[in-house]
DODREN-333742 format. One record per residue (C-alpha): residue number from 0; y, z, x. Coordinates in nm, 4 decimals. Example, Ala and Ser with C-alpha at 12.3 -4.5 7.8 and 13.67 -1.06 7.14 Angstrom:
BEGIN
(0; (-0.4500; 0.7800; 1.2300))
(1; (-0.1060; 0.7140; 1.3670))
% end
This chain:
BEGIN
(0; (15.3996; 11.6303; 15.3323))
(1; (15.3107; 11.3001; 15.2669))
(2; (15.2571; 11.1448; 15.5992))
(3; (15.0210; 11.4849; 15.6837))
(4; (14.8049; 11.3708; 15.3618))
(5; (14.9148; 11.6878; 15.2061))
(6; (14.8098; 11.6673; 14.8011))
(7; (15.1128; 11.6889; 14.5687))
(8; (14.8533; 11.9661; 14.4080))
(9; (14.8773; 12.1786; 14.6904))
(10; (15.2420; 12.2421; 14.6638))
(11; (15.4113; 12.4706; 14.4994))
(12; (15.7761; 12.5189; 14.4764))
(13; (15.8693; 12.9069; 14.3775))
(14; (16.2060; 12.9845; 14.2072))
(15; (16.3745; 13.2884; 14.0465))
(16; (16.4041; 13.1351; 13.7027))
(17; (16.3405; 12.8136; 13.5070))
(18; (16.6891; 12.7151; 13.4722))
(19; (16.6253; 12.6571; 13.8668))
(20; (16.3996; 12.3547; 13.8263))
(21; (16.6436; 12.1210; 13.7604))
(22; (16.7027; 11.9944; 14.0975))
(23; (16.3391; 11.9591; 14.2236))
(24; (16.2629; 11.7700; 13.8983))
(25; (16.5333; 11.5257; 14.0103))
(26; (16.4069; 11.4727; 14.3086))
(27; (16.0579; 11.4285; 14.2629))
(28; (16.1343; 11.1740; 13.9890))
(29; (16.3806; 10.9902; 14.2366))
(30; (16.0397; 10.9532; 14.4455))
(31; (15.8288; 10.8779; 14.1700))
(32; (15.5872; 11.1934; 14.2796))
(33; (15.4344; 11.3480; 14.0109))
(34; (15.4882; 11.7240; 13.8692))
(35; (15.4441; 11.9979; 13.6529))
(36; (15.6333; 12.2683; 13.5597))
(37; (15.3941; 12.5957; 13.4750))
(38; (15.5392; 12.9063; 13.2750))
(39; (15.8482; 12.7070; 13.1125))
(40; (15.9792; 12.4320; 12.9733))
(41; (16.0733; 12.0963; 13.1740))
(42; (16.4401; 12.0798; 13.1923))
(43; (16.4318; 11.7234; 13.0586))
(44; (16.2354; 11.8172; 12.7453))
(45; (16.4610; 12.0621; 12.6869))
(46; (16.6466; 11.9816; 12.3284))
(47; (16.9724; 11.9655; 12.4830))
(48; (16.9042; 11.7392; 12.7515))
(49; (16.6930; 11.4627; 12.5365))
(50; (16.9942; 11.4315; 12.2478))
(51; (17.2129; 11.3662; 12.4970))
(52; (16.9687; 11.1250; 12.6640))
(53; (16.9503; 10.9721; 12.3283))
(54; (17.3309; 10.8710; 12.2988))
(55; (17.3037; 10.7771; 12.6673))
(56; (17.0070; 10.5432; 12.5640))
(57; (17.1593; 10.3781; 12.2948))
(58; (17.4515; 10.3148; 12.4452))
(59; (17.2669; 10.1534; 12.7752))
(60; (17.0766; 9.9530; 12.4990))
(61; (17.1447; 9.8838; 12.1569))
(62; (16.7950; 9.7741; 12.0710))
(63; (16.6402; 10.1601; 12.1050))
(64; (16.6423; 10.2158; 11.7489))
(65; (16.4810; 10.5418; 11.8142))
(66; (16.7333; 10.6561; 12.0541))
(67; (17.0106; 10.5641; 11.7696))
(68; (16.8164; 10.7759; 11.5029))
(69; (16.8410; 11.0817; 11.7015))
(70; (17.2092; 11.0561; 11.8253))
(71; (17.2979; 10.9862; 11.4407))
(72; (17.1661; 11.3315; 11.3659))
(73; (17.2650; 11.5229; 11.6335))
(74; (17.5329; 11.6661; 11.5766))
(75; (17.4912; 11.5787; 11.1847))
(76; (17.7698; 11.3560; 11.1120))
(77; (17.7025; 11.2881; 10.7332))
(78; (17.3994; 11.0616; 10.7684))
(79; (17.1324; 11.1712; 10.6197))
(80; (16.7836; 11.0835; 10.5540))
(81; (16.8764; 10.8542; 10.2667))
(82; (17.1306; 10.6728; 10.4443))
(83; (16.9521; 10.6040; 10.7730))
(84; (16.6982; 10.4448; 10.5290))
(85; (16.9185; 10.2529; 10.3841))
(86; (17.0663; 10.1075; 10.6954))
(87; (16.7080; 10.0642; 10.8052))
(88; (16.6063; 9.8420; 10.5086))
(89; (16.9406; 9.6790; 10.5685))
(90; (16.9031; 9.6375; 10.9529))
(91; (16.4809; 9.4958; 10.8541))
(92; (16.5493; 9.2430; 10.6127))
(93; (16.8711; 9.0770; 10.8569))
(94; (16.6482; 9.0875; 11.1740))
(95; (16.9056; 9.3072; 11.3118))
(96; (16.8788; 9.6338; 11.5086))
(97; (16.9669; 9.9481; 11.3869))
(98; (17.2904; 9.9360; 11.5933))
(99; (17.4277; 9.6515; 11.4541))
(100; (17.3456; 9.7472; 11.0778))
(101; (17.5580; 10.0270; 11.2007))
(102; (17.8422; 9.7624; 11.2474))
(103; (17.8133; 9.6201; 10.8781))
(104; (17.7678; 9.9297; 10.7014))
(105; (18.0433; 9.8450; 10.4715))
(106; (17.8018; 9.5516; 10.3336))
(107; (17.5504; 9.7673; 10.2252))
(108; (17.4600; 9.8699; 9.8960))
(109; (17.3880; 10.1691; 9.7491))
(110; (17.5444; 10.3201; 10.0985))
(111; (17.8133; 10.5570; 9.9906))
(112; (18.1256; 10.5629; 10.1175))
(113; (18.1196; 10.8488; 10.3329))
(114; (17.8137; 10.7820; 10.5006))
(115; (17.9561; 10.4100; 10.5847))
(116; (18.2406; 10.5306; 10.7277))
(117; (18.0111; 10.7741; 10.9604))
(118; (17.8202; 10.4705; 11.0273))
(119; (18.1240; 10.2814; 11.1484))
(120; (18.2345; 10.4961; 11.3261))
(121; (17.8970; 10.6090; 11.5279))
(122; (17.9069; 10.2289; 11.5697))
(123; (18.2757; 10.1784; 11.7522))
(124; (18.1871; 10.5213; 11.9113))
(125; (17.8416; 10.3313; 12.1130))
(126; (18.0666; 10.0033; 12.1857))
(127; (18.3556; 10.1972; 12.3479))
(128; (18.1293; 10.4046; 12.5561))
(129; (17.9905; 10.0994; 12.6410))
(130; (18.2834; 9.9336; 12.7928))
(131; (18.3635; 10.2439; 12.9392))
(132; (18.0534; 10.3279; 13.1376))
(133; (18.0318; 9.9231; 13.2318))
(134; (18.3951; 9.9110; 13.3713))
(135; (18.2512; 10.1412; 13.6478))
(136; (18.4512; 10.4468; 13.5085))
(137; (18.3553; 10.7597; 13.7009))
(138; (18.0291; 10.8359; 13.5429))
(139; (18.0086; 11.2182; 13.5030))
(140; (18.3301; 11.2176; 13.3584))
(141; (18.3040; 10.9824; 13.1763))
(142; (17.9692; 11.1518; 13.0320))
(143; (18.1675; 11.5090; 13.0074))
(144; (18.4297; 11.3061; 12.7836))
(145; (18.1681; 11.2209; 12.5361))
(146; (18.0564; 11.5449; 12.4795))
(147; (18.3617; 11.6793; 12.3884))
(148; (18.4408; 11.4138; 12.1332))
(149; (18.1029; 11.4726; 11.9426))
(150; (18.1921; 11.8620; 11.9503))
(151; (17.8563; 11.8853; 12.1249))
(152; (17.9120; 12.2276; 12.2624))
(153; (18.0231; 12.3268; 11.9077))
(154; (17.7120; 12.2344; 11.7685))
(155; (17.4658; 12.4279; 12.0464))
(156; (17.7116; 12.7247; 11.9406))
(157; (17.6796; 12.7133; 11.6064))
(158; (17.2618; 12.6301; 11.6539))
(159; (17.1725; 12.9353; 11.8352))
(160; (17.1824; 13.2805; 11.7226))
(161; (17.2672; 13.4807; 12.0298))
(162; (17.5877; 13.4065; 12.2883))
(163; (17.3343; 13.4256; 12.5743))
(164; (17.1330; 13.1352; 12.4336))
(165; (17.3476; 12.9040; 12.3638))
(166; (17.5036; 12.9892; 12.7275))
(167; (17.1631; 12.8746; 12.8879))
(168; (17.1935; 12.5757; 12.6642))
(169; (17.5728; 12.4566; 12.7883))
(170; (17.4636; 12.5822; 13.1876))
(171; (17.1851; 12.2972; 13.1113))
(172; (17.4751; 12.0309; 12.9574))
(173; (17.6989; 12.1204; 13.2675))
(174; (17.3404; 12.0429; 13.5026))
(175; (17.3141; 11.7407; 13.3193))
(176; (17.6485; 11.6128; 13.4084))
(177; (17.5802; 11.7195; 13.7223))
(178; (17.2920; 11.5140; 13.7439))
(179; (17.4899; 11.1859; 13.6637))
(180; (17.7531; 11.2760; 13.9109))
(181; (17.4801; 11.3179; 14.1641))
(182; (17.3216; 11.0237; 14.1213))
(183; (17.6439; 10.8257; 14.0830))
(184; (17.7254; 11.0021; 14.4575))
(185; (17.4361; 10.8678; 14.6207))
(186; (17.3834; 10.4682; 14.4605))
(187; (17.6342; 10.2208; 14.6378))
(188; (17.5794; 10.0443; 14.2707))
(189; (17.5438; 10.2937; 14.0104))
(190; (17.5000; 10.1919; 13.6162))
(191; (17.3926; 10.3439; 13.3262))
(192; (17.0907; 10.1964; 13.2844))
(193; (17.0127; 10.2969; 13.6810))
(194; (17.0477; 10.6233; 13.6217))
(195; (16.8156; 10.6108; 13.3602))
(196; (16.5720; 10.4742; 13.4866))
(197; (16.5996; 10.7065; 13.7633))
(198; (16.5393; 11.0227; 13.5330))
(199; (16.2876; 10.8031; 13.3072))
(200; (15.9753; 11.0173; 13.2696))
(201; (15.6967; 10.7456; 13.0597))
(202; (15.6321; 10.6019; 13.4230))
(203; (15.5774; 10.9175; 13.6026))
(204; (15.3493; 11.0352; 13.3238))
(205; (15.1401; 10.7208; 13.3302))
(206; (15.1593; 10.7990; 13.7070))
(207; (15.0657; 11.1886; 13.7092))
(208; (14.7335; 11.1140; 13.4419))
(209; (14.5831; 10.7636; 13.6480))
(210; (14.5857; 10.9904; 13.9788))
(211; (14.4168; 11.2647; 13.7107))
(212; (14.5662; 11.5606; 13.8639))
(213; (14.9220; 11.7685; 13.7986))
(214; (15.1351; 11.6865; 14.0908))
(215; (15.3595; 11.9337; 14.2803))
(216; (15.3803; 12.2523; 14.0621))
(217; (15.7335; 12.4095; 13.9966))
(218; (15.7127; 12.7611; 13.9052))
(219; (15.8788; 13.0778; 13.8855))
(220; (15.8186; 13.3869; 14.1180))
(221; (15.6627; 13.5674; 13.7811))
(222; (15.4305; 13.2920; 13.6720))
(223; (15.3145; 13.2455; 13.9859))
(224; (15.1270; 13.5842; 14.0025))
(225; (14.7531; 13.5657; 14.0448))
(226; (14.7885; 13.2299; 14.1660))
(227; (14.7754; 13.0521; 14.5420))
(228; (14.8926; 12.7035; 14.6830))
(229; (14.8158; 12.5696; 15.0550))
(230; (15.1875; 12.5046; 15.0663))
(231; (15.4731; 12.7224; 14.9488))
(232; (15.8293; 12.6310; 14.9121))
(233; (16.1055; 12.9796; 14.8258))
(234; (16.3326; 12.8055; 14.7013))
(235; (16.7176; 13.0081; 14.6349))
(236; (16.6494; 13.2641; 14.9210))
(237; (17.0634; 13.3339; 14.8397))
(238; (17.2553; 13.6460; 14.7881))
(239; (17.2961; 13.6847; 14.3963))
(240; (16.9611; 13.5222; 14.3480))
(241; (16.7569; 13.7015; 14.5376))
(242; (16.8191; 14.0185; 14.4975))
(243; (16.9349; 13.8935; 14.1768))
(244; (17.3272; 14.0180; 14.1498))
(245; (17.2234; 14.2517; 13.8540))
(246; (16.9984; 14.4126; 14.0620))
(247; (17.2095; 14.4751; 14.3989))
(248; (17.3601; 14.7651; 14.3026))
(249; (17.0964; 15.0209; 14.3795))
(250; (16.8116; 15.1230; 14.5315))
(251; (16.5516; 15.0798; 14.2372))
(252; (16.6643; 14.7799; 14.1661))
(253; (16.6994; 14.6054; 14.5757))
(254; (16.3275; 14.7566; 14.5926))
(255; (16.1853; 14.5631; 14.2677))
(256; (16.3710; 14.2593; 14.4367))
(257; (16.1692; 14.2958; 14.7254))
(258; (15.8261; 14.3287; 14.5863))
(259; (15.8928; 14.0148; 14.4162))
(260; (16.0015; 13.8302; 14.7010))
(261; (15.6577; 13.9717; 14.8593))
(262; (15.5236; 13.8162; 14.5534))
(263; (15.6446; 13.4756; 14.6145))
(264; (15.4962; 13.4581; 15.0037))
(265; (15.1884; 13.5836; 14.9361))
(266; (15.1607; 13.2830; 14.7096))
(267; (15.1154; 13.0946; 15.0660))
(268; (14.7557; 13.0571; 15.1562))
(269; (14.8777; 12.8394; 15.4589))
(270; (15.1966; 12.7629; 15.5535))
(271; (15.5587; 12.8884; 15.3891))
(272; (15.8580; 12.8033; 15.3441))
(273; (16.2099; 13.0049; 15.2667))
(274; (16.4739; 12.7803; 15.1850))
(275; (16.8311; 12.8206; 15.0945))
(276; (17.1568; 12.6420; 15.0622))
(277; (17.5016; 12.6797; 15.1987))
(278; (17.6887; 12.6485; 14.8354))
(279; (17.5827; 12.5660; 14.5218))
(280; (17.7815; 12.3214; 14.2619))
(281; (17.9050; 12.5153; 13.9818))
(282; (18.1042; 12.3756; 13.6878))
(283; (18.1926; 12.1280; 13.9249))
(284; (18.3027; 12.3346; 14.2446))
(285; (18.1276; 12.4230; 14.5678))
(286; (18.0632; 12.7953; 14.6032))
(287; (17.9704; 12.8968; 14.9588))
(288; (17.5995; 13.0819; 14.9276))
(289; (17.4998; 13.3589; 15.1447))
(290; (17.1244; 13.4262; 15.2628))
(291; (16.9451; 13.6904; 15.1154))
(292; (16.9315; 14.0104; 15.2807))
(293; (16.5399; 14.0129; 15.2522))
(294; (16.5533; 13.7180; 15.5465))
(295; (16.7424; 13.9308; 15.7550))
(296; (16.4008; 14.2184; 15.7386))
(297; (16.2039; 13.9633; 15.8859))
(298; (16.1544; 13.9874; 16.2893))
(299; (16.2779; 13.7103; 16.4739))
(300; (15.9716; 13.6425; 16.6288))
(301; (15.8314; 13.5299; 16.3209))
(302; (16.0629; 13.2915; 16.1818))
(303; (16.1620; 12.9754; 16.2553))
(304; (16.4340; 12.7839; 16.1569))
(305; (16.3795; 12.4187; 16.0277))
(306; (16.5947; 12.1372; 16.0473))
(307; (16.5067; 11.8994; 15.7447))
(308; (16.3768; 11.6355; 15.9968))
(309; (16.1814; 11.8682; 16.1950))
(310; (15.7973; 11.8020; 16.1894))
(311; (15.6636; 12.1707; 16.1694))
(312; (15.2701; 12.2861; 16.2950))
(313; (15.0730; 12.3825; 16.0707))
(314; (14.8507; 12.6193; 16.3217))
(315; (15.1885; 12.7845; 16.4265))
(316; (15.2511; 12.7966; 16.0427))
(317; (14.9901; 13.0133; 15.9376))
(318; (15.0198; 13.2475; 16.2184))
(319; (15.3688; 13.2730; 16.1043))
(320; (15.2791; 13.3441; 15.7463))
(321; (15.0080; 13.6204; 15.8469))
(322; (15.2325; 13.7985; 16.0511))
(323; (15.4961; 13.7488; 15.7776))
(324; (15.2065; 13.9101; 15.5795))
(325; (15.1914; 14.1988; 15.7887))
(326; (15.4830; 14.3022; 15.8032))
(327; (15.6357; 14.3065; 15.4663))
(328; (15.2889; 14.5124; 15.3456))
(329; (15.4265; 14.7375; 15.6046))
(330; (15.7574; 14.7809; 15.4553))
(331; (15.6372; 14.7857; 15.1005))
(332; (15.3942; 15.1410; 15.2186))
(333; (15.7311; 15.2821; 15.3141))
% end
């Protein structure tokens, strides 16, 4: 889209739900190419994915003393507000970071004894994931093992009220491993602090407000109603997606599927695109995807398929997408 001059504001990428964006936000930030995600929240401000950034952080560099305040809290571990004071007056007047003061907690007064043993052992807890991730230990793994010992998954259980919140909450912990597995897969050098930087957002920010527009929009097939993008990307045209799996067991239901798919294309004001994978990694294993039935309804003639490398015309393109048009209204009047 790029090399055809096409601006990042005139994209849109459509998906069934939020919990979707994950991917394209990894992407774009791998390219540096600004974004915005409309109708939801961006899955790395999401409260989950930040406090584990946070240990992350800390542990890539022991002088982000804000990093270290939020991984001391989360989940609480017996320091409080008093005693992160204390071992920031400590770590202020000894020129020292917060991470070290974490290391001589034992020295400080008026520090009780509970908190100084949390602070100790926060401290040896940073230093050994430190070694750990630097020894080139498989990273996702290694990220999935300190989790579990902070009883992370315990604490989003015990934070949300519902089972089916605090479900969405671990689906975006398990993404986030994914993430660093991902990124570990595809960097003949991977570290820590690489994959930070790759999923740093201050940069692409700065980026997004000096070109003073919004960047590629990522949105779902409801929020996108009432709106219209030069270029549309379906993304998740899969079986159990679309027609959600909830939904595929009657008629009702396959037809509400539909009219929101016809939602989605007629989101395209000039070219579209209806994309889907051949698995999906879940919990760690590949699960073989199969295209939605709604591709199937389309006539041949008005298809075609892509390869990734492909350079497509955009005059074809439209034609495509009118007659694409046509015939779903078609259908719809059934």
């Amino acid at each position: 889209m790029l090399e055809r001059n096409i601006a990042c504001e005139d994209i849109a990428v459509i998906y069934r739900a939020n919990i979707f964006s994950r991917p394209f936000e990894e992407a774009l930030r791998r390219q540096r190419i600004p974004y915005s995600v409309v109708g939801g929240t961006s899955y790395f401000e999401r409260k989950e994915v930040k406090d584990l950034a946070a240990y992350l952080k800390i542990i890539a560099n022991p002088s982000d003393d804000l990093s270290l305040l939020r991984a001391a809290s989360t989940p609480k571990r017996g320091l409080g507000a008093s005693a992160l004071g204390a071992l920031s007056d400590f770590a202020q007047s000894h020129s020292l970071n917060l991470a070290k003061a974490l290391g001589k907690a034992a020295d400080i007064a008026g520090l009780g004894q509970r908190a100084a043993t949390s602070a100790a052992s926060l401290h040896e807890l940073i230093c050994r994931y430190r070694d750990l991730f630097n020894k080139g230990m498989e990273m996702g793994k290694t990220l999935r093992k300190l989790i579990e010992e902070i009883n992370y998954r315990d604490h989003i259980l015990h934070l949300y009220k519902t089972p089916e919140a605090a479900f969405r909450r671990i689906e975006n912990i398990e993404g986030f491993i994914e993430s660093m597995t991902h990124y570990e897969s595809m960097e003949s050098s991977p570290s820590l602090q690489g994959f930070l930087e790759t999923m740093a957002l201050t940069d692409l920010i700065e980026e997004k407000e000096e070109k003073g527009g919004e960047g590629v929009t990522l949105i779902s097939f409801h929020s996108s109603k009432g709106l219209e993008f030069p270029v549309v990307f379906i993304a998740g045209t899969e079986e159990d997606i679309l027609p959600h799996k909830k939904s595929a067991d009657n008629d009702q239901g396959i037809e509400e599927e539909r009219r929101l798919f016809y939602v989605g294309i007629t989101r395209a004001m000039n070219e579209l695109y209806l994309t889907y994978t051949n698995h999906r990694l879940r919990y760690g294993k590949e699960i073989p995807s199969v295209p939605s039935r709604f591709l199937g309804e389309i006539p041949e003639e008005l298809t075609k398929a892509l390869d990734r490398h492909e350079e497509s015309d955009p005059e074809k393109d439209k034609a495509y997408v009118k007659k694409l048009y046509e015939n779903l209204m078609a259908k719809l009047a059934d």
